[in-house]
C-alpha positions as CSV (number, residue, x, y, z in Angstrom):
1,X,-82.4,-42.8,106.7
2,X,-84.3,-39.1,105.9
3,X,-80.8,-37.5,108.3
4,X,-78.3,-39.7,106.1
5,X,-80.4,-38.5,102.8
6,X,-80.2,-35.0,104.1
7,X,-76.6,-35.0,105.0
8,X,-75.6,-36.5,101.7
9,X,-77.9,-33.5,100.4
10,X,-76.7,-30.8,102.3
11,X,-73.0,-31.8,101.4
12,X,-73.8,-32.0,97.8
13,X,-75.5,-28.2,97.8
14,X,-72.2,-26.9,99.5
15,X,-69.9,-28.5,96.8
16,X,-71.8,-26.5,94.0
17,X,-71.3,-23.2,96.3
18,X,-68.1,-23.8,98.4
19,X,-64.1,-24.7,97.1
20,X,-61.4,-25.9,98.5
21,X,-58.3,-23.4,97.7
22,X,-56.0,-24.6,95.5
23,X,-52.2,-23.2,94.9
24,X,-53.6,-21.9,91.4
25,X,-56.7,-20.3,93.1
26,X,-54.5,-18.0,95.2
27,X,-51.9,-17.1,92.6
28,X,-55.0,-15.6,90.4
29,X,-55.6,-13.2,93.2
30,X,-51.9,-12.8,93.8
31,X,-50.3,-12.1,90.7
32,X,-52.6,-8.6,90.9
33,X,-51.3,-8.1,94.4
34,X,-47.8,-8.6,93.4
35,X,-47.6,-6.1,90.7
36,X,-49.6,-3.8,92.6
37,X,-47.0,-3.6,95.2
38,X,-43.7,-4.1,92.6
39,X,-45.1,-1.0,91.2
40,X,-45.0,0.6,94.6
41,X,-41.7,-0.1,95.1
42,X,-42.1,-3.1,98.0
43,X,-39.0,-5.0,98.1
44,X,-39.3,-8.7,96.2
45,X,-38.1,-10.2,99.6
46,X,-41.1,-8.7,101.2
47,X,-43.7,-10.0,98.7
48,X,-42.4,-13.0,98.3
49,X,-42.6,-13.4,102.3
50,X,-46.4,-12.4,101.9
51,X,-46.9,-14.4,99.5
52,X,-45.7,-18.0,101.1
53,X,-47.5,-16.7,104.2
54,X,-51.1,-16.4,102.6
55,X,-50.7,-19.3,100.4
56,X,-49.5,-21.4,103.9
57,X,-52.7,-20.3,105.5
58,X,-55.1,-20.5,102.5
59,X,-54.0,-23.7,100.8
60,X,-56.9,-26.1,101.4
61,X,-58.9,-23.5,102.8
62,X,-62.8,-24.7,102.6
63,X,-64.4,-21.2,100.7
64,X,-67.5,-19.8,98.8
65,X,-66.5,-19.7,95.4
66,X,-67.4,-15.8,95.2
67,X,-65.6,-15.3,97.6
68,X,-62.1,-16.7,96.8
69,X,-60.8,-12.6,96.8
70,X,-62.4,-11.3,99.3
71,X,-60.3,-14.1,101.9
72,X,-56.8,-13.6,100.2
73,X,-58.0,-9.7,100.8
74,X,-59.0,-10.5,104.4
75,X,-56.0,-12.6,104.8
76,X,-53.3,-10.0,103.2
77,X,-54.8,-7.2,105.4
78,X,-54.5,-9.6,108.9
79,X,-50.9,-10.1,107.4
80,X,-49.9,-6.5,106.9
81,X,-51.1,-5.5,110.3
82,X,-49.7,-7.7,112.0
83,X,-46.1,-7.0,110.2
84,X,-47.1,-3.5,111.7
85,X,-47.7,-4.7,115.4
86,X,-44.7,-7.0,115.2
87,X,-42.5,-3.6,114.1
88,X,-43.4,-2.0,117.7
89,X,-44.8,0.9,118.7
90,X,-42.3,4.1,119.3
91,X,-43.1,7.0,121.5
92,X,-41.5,9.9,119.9
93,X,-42.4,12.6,122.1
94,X,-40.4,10.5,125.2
95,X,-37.5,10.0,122.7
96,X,-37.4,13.8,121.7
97,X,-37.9,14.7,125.5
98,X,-35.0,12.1,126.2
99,X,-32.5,14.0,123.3
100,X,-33.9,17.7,124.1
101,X,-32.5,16.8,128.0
102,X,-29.3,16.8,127.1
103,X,-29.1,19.5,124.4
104,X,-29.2,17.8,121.0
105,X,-31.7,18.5,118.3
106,X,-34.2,15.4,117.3
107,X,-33.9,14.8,113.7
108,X,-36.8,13.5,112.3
109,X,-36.4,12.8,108.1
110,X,-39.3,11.7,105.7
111,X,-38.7,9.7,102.6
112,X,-40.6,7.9,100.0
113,X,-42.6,8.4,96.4
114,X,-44.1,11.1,95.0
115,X,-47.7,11.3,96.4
116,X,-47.3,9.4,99.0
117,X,-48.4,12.6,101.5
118,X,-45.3,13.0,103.1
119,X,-45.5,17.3,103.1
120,X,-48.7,16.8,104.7
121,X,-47.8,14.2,107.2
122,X,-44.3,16.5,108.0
123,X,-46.5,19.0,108.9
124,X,-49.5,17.0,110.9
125,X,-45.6,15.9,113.1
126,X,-44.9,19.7,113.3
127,X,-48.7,20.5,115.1
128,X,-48.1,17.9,117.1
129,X,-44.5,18.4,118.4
130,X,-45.7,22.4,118.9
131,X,-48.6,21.2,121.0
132,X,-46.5,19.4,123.1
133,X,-44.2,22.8,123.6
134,X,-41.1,21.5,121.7
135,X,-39.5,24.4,119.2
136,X,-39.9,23.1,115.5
137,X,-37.9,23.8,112.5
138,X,-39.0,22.2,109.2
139,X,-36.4,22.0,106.5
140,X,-37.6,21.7,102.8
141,X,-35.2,19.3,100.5
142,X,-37.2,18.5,98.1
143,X,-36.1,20.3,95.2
144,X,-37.4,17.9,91.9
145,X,-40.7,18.3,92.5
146,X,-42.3,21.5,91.4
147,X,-44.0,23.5,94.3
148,X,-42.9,21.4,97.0
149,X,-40.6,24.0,98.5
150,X,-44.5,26.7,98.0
151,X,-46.1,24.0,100.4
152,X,-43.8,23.1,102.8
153,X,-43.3,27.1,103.3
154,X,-47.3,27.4,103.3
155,X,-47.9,24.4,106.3
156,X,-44.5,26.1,107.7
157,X,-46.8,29.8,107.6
158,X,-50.1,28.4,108.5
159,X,-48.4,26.2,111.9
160,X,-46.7,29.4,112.5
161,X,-43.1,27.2,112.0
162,X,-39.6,28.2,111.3
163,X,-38.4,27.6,107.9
């Protein structure tokens, strides 16, 4: 009788702290994420995609009721990294080895949105392809931005790189 009394207890506690997800639940918390990454320029394929996954995996879901973000976070981080495992891994010294063998240059190009530290990740690549004895030559292109060419040139200077 007192384990019955308890359990019906017990179950009526976690009702007033736990929830079970609903579609409408999850679209809160994604509508933010969605124009977050719109804004960023992710493709609408791509969100879309992340979004039927999460809701898929979350619909029904048995959560604390402070924590309804904090598992669509959880979640949408698990999902990211695993689009990033699934994309492979590439071993770009071995490919650059592979071209430099038979005499052709390795072209490596960077793209993407202002402030999005792609000057500073060109030359972090540079270090590490002079490290690994292979001749470098950074080219700027970025002509829109003002001081970009200054700061390529500087990294260029500082790494001891051809311009």
């Amino acid at each position: 009788m007192f384990e019955k009394l308890r359990n019906a207890f017990s179950s009526a506690v976690k009702s007033f702290g736990q929830k079970d997800l609903k579609e409408k639940d999850i679209d809160e918390v994604l509508f933010e994420l969605e124009v977050a990454l719109l804004e960023s320029d992710v493709a609408t394929e791509v969100i879309d995609s992340l979004k039927d996954d999460l809701k898929q995996k979350l619909i029904g879901a048995t959560v604390e009721k402070e924590q309804i973000a904090n598992v669509v976070k959880q979640n949408l981080r698990q999902h990211i990294s695993s689009m990033f495992d699934s994309a492979g891994k590439i071993d770009i010294l071995s490919n650059i080895q592979k071209k430099k063998s038979i005499g052709k240059p390795y072209i490596i190009s960077f793209m993407g949105i202002n402030g999005t530290g792609k000057t500073t990740t060109v030359a972090k690549v540079a270090y590490l392809l002079r490290e690994n004895k292979f001749s470098v030559v950074i080219a700027a292109a970025d002509t829109y931005r003002a001081g970009a060419i200054e700061q390529i040139t500087e990294h260029a200077k500082r790494l001891n790189l051809k311009i």
